[in-house]
FISEVEX-688831 format. One record per atom (N, C-alpha, C, O, CB): residue in one letter; x, y negated, z. Coordinates in steps of 0.05 Angstrom, whole numbers, padded with zeros to 5 digits, always signed. Glycine has a CB too. Layout:
BEGIN
aXYZ ...
***
This chain:
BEGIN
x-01212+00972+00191 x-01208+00948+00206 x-01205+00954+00235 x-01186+00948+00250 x-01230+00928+00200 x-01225+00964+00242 x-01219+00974+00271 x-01186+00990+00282 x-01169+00982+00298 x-01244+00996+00275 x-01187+01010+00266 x-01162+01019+00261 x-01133+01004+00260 x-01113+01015+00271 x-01166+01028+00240 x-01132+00981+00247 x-01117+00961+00247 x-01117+00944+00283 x-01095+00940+00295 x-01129+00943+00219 x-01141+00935+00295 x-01149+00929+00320 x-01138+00941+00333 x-01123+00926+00345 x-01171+00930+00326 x-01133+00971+00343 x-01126+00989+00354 x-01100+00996+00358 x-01091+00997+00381 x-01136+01004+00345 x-01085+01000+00335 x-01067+00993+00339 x-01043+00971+00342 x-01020+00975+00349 x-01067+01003+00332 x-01055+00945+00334 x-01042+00922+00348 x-01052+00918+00385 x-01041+00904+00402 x-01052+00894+00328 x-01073+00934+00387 x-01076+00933+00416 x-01061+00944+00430 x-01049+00935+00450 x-01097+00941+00424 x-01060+00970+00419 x-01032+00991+00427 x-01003+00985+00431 x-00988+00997+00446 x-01027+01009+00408 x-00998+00963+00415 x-00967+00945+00416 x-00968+00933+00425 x-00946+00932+00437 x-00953+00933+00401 x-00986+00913+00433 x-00993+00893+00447 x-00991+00899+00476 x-00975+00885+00490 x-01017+00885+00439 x-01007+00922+00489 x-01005+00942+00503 x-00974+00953+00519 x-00967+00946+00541 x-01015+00960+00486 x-00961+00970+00501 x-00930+00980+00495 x-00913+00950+00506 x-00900+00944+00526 x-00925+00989+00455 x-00915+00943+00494 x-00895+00916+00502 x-00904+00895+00527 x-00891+00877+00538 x-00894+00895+00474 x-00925+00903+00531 x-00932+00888+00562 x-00924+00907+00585 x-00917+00900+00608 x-00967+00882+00568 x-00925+00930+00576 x-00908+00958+00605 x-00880+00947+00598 x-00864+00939+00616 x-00911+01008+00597 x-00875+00947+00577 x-00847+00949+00578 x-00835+00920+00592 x-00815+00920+00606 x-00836+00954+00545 x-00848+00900+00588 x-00842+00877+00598 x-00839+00874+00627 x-00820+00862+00635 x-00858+00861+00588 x-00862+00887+00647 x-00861+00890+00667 x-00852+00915+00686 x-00853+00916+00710 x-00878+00883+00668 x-00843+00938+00666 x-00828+00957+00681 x-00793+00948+00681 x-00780+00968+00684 x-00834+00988+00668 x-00776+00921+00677 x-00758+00917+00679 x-00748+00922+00656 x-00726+00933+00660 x-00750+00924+00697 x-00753+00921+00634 x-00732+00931+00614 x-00719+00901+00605 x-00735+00883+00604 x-00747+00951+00585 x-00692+00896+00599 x-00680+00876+00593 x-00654+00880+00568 x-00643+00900+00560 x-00673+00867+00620 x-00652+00857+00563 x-00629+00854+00537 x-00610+00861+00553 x-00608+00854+00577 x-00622+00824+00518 x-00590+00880+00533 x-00560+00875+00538 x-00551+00858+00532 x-00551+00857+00508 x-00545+00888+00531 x-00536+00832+00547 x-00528+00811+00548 x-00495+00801+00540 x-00486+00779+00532 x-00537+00808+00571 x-00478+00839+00548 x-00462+00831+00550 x-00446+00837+00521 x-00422+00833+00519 x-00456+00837+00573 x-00460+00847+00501 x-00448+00857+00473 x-00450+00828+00464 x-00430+00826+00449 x-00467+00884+00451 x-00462+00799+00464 x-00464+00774+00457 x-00443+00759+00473 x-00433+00738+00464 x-00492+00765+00460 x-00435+00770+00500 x-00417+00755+00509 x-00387+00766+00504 x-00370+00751+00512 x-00424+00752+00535 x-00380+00786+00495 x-00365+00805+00479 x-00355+00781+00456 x-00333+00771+00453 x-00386+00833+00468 x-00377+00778+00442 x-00376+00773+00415 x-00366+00738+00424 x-00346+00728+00414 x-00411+00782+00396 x-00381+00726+00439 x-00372+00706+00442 x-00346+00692+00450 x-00337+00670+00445 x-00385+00701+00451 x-00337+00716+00467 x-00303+00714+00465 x-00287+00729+00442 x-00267+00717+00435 x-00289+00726+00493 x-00289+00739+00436 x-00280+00753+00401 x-00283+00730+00385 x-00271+00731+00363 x-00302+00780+00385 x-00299+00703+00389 x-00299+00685+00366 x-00279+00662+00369 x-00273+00648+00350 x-00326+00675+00362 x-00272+00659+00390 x-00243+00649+00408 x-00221+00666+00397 x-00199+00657+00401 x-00243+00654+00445 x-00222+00681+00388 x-00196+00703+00372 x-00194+00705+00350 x-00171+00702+00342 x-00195+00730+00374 x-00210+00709+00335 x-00220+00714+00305 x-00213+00686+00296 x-00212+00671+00315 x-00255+00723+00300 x-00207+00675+00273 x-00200+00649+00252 x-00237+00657+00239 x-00250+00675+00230 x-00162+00655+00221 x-00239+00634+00246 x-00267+00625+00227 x-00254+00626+00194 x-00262+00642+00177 x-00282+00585+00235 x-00236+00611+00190 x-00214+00613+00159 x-00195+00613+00160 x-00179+00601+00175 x-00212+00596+00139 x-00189+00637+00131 x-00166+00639+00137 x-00148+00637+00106 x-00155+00652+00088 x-00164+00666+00156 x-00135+00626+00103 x-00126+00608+00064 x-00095+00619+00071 x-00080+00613+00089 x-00129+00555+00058 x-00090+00635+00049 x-00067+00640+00036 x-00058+00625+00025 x-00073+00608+00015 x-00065+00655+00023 x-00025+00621+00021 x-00013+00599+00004 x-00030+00577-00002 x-00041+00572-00024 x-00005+00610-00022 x-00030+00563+00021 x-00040+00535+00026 x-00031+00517+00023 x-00008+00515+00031 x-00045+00530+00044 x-00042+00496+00011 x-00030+00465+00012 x-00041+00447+00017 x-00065+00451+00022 x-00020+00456-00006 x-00035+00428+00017 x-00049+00405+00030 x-00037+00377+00014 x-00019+00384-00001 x-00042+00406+00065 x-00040+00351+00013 x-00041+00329+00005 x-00058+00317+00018 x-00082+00324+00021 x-00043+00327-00017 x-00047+00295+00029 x-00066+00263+00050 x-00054+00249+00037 x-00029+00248+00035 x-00062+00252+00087 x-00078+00229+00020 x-00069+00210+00004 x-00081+00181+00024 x-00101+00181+00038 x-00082+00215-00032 x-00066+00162+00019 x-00076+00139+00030 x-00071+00109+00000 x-00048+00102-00007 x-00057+00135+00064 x-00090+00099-00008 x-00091+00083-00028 x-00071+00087-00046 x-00052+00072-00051 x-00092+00058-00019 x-00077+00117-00060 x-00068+00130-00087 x-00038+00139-00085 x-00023+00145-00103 x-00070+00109-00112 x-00035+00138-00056 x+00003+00149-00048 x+00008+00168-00024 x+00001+00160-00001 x+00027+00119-00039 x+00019+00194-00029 x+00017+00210-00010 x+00029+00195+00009 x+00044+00176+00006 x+00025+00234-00015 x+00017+00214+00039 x+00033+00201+00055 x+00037+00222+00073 x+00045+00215+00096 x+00023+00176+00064 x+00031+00259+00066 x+00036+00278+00087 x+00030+00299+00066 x+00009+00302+00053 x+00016+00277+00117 x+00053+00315+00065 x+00046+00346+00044 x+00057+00366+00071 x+00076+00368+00086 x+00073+00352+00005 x+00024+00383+00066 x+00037+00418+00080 x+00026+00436+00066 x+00005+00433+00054 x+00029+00428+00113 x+00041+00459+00067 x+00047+00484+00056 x+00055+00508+00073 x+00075+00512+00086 x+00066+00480+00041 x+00029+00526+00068 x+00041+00552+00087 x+00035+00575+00076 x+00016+00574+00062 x+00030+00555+00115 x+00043+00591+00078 x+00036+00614+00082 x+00008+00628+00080 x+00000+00643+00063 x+00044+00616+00101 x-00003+00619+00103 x-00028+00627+00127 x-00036+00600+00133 x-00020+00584+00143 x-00018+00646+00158 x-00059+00596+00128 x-00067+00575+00157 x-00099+00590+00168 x-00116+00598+00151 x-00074+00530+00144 x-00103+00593+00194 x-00117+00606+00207 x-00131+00575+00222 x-00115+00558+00229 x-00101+00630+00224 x-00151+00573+00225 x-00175+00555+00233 x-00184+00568+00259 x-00181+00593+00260 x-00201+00554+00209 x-00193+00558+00280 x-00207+00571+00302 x-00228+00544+00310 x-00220+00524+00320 x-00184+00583+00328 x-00250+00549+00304 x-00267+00521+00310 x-00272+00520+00336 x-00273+00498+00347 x-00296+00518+00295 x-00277+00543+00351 x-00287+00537+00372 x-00258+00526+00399 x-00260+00514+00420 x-00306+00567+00379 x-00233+00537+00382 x-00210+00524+00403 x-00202+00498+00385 x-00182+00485+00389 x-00178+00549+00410 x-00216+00492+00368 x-00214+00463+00349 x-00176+00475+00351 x-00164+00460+00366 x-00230+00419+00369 x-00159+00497+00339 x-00143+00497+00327 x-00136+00501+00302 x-00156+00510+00291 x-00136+00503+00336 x-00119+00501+00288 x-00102+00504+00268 x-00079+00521+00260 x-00062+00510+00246 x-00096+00488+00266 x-00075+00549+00268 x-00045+00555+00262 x-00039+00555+00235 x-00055+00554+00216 x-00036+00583+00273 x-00009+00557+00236 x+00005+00560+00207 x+00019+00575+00205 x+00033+00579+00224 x+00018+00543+00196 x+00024+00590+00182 x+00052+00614+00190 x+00071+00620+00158 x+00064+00631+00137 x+00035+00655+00203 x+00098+00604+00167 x+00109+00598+00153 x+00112+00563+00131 x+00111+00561+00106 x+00104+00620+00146 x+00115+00544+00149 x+00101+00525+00141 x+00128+00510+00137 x+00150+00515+00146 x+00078+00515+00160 x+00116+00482+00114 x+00137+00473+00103 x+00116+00445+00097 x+00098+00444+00081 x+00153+00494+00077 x+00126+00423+00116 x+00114+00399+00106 x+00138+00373+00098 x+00162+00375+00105 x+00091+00391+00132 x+00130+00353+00085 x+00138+00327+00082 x+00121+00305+00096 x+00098+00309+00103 x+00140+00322+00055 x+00138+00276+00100 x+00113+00255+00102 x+00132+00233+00084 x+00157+00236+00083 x+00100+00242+00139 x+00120+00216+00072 x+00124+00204+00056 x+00116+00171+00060 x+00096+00163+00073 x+00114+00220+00039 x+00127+00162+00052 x+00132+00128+00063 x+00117+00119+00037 x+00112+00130+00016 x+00172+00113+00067 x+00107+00084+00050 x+00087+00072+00025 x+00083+00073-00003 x+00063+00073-00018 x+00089+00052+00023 x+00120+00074-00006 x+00121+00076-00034 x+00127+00103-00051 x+00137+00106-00073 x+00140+00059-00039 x+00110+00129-00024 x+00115+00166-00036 x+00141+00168-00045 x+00147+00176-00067 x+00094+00179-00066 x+00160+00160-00027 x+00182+00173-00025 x+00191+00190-00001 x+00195+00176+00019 x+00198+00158-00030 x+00194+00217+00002 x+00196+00242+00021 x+00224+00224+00045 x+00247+00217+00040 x+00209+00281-00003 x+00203+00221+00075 x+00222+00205+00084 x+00227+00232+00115 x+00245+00231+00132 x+00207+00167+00090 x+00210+00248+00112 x+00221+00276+00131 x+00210+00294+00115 x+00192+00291+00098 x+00209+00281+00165 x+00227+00320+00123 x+00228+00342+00121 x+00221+00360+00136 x+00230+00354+00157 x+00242+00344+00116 x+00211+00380+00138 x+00219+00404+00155 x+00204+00425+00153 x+00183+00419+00142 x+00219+00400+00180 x+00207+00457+00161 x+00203+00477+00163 x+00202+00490+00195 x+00214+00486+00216 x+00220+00485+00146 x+00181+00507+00188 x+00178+00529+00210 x+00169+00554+00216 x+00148+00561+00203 x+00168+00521+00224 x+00177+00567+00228 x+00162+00593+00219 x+00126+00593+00225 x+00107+00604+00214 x+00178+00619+00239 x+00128+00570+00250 x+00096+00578+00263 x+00090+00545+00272 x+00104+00529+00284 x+00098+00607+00299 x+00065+00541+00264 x+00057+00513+00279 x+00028+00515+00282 x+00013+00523+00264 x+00064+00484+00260 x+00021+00510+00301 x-00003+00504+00313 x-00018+00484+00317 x-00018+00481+00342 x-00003+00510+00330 x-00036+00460+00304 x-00044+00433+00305 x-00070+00434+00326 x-00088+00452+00327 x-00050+00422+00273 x-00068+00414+00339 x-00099+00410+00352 x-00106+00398+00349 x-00098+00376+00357 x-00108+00409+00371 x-00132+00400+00332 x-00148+00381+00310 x-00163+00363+00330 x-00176+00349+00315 x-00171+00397+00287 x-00169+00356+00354 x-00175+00334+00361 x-00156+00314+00367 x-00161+00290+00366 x-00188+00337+00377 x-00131+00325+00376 x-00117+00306+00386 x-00099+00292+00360 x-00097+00268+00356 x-00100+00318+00410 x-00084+00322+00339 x-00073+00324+00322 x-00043+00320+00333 x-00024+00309+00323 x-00083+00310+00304 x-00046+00335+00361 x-00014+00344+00366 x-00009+00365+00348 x-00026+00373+00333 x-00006+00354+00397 x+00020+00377+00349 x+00030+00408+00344 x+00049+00412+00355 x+00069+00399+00363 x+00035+00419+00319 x+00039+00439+00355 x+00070+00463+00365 x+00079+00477+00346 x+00065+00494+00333 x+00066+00488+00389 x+00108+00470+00343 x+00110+00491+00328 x+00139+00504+00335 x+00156+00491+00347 x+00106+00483+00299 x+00144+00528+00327 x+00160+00549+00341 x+00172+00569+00318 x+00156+00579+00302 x+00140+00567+00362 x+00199+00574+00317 x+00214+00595+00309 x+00228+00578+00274 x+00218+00567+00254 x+00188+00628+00308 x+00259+00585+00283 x+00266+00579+00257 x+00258+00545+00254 x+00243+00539+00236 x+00248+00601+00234 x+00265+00527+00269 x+00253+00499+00264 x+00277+00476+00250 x+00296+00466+00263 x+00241+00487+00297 x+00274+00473+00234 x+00295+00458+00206 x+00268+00431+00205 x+00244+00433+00201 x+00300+00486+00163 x+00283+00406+00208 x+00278+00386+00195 x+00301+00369+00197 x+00321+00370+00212 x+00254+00375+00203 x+00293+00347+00170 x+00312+00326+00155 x+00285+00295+00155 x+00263+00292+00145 x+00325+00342+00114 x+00308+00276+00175 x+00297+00257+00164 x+00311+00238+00158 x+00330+00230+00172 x+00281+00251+00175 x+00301+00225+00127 x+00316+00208+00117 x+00321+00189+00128 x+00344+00181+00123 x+00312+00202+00099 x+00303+00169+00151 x+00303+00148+00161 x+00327+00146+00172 x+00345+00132+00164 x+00285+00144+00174 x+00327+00159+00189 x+00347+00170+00218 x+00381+00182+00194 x+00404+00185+00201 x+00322+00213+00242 x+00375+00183+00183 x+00395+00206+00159 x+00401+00225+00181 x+00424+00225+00190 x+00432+00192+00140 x+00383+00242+00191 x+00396+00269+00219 x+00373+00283+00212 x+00351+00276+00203 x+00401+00261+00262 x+00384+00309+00221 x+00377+00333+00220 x+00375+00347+00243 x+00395+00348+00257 x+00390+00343+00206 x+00354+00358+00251 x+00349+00373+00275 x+00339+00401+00272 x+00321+00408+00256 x+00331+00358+00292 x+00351+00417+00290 x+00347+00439+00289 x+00339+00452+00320 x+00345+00440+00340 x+00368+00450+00276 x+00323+00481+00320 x+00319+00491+00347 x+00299+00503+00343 x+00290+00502+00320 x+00316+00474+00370 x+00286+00520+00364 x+00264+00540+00357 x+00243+00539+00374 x+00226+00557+00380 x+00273+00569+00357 x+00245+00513+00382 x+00216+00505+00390 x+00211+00468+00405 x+00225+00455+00421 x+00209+00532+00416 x+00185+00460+00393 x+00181+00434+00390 x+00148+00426+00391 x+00129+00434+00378 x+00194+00427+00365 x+00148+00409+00408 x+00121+00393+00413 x+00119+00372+00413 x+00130+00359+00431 x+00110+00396+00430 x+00106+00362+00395 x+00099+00332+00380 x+00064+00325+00403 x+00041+00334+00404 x+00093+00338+00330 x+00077+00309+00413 x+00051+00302+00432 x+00039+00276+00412 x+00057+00263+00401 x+00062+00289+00471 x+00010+00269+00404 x+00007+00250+00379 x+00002+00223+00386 x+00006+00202+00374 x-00014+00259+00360 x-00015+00232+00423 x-00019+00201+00442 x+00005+00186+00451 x+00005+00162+00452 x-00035+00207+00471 x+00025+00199+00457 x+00050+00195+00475 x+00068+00189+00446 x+00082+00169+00449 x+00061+00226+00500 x+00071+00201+00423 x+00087+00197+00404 x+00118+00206+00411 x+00141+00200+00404 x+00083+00170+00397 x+00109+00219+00424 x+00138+00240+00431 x+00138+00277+00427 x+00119+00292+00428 x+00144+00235+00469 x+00173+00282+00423 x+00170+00299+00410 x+00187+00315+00435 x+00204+00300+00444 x+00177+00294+00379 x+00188+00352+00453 x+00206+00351+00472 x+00202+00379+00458 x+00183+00385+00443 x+00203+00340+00506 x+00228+00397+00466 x+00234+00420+00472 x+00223+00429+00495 x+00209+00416+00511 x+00257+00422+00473 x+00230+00456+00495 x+00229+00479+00526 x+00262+00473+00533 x+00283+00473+00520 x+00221+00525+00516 x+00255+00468+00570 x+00280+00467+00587 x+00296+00478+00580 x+00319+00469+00581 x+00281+00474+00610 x+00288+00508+00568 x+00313+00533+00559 x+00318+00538+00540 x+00329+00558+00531 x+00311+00558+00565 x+00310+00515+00526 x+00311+00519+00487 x+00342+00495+00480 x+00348+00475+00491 x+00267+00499+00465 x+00355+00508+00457 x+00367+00487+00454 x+00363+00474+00426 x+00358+00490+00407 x+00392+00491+00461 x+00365+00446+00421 x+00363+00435+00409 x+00386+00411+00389 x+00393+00390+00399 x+00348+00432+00422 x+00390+00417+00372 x+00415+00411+00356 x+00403+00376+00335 x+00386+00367+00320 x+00422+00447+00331 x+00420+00370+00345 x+00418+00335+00325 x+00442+00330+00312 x+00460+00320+00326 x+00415+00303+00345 x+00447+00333+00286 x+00473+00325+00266 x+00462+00301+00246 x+00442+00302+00232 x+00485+00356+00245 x+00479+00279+00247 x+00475+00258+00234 x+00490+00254+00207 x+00509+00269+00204 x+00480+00240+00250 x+00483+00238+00188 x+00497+00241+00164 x+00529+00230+00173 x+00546+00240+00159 x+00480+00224+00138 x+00539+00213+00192 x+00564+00202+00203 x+00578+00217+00212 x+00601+00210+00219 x+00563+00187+00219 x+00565+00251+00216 x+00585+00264+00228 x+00587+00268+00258 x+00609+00274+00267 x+00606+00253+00220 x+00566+00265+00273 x+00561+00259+00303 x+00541+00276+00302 x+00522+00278+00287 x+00554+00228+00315 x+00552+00295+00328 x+00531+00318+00327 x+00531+00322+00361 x+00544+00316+00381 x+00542+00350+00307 x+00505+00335+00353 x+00501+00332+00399 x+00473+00360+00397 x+00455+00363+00381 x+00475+00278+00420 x+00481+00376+00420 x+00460+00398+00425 x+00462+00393+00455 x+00480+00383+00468 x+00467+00431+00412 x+00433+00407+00465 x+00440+00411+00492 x+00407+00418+00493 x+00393+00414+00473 x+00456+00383+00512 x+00394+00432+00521 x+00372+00436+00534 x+00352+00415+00540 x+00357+00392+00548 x+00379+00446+00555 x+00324+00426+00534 x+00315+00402+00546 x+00307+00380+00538 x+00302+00361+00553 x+00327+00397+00559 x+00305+00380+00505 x+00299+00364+00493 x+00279+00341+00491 x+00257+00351+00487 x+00299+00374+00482 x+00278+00310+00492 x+00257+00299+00487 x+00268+00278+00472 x+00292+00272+00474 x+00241+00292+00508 x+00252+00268+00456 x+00249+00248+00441 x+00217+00228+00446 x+00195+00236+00454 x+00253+00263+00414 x+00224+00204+00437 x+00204+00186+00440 x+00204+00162+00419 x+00217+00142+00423 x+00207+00175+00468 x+00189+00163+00396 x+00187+00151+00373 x+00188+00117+00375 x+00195+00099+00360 x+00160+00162+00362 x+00178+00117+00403 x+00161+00084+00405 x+00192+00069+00412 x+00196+00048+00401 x+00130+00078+00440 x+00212+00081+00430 x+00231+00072+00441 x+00253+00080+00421 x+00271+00063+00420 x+00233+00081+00468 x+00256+00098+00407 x+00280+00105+00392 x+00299+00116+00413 x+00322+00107+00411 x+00292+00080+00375 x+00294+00134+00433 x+00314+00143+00449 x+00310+00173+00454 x+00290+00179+00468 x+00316+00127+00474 x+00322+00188+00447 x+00330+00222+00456 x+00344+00230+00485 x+00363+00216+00493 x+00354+00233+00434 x+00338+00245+00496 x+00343+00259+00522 x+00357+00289+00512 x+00358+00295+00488 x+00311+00262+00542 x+00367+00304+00532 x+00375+00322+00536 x+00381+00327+00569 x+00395+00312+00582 x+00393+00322+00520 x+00369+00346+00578 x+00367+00361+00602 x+00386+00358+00620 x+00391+00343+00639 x+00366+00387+00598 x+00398+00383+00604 x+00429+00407+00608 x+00448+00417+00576 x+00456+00420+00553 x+00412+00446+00623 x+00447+00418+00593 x+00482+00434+00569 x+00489+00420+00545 x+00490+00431+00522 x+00477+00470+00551 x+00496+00388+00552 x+00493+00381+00533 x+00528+00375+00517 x+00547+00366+00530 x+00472+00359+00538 x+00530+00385+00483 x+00562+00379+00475 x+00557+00369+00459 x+00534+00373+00452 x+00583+00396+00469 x+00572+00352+00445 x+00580+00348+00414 x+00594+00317+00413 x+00601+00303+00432 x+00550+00351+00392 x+00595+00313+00389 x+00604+00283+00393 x+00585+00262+00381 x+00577+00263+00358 x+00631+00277+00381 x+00581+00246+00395 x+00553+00216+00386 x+00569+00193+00378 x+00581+00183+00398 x+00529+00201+00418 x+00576+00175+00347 x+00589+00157+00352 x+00561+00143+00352 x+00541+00150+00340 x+00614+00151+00336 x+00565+00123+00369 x+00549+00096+00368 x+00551+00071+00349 x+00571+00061+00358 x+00552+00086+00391 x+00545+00061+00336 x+00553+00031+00321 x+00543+00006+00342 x+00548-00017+00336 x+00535+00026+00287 
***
């Protein structure tokens, strides 16, 4: 028993020098790690899909590739992605594809980039370009100044140019610069 006394005195001891001769944590292998978790995907799901049902009728399908999670940047990438959204009565009322999209789960904007194909039935047009940002507060959708962006309608009226924006609430499209094609109007 004593024996046992003795040497918890001894540690007890040991760790009070050590406490007061300066010895301290390395601090910075945790702060290392804490930016590595800003990089790293918390999850990461192969051939993914998705379904948002709202009172027994889809109303948003995605599909990717990859989807990579990052909690602490509350993002979402995707790689190789292919969604629909679908109107009350689950009939596929857009389309589109991309190579890369990025969602930000608080706001539930995205970016998405490379290879960009969508169809929407509403509109009967089709847009193309290789890069796009869907802002989700503003409900607008714009290109990069130097990106171009292609709109062909089922009528045969086609228009590209730089600089792209769109704005859902107004129903009106912009273009920058360089803009050609032909728009009939009704």
């Amino acid at each position: 028993m004593r024996r046992i006394i003795y040497i918890l005195t001894a540690t007890a001891f040991v760790l009070a020098i050590a406490s007061l001769s300066g010895c301290r944590f390395d601090y910075e292998a945790s702060m290392i790690a804490e930016d590595l978790d800003e990089e790293v995907p918390e999850t990461i799901l192969r051939n993914f899909s998705q379904v948002m049902v709202k009172d027994t009728v889809p109303t948003f399908f995605i599909e990717a590739e990859e989807s990579m999670s990052y909690g602490k940047r509350k993002e979402t990438v995707f790689k190789t992605v292919h969604f629909q959204e679908y109107d009350k009565e689950g009939h596929v009322v857009t389309d589109g594809k991309a190579d890369n999209a990025k969602m930000f789960n608080e706001t539930e904007s995205v970016e998405l980039w490379g290879n960009l194909d969508f169809y929407s039935d509403r509109e009967e047009a089709s847009l193309t370009g290789e890069y796009l940002f869907w802002n989700n507060e503003e409900s607008t959708l714009t290109g990069k100044p130097d990106d171009t962006v292609r709109i062909v309608e089922k009528d045969g009226s086609k228009i590209s140019g730089k600089g792209f924006s769109a704005d859902s609430t107004t129903k009106s499209i912009r273009f920058e610069s360089q803009v050609s094609g032909k728009w009939q109007n009704e």
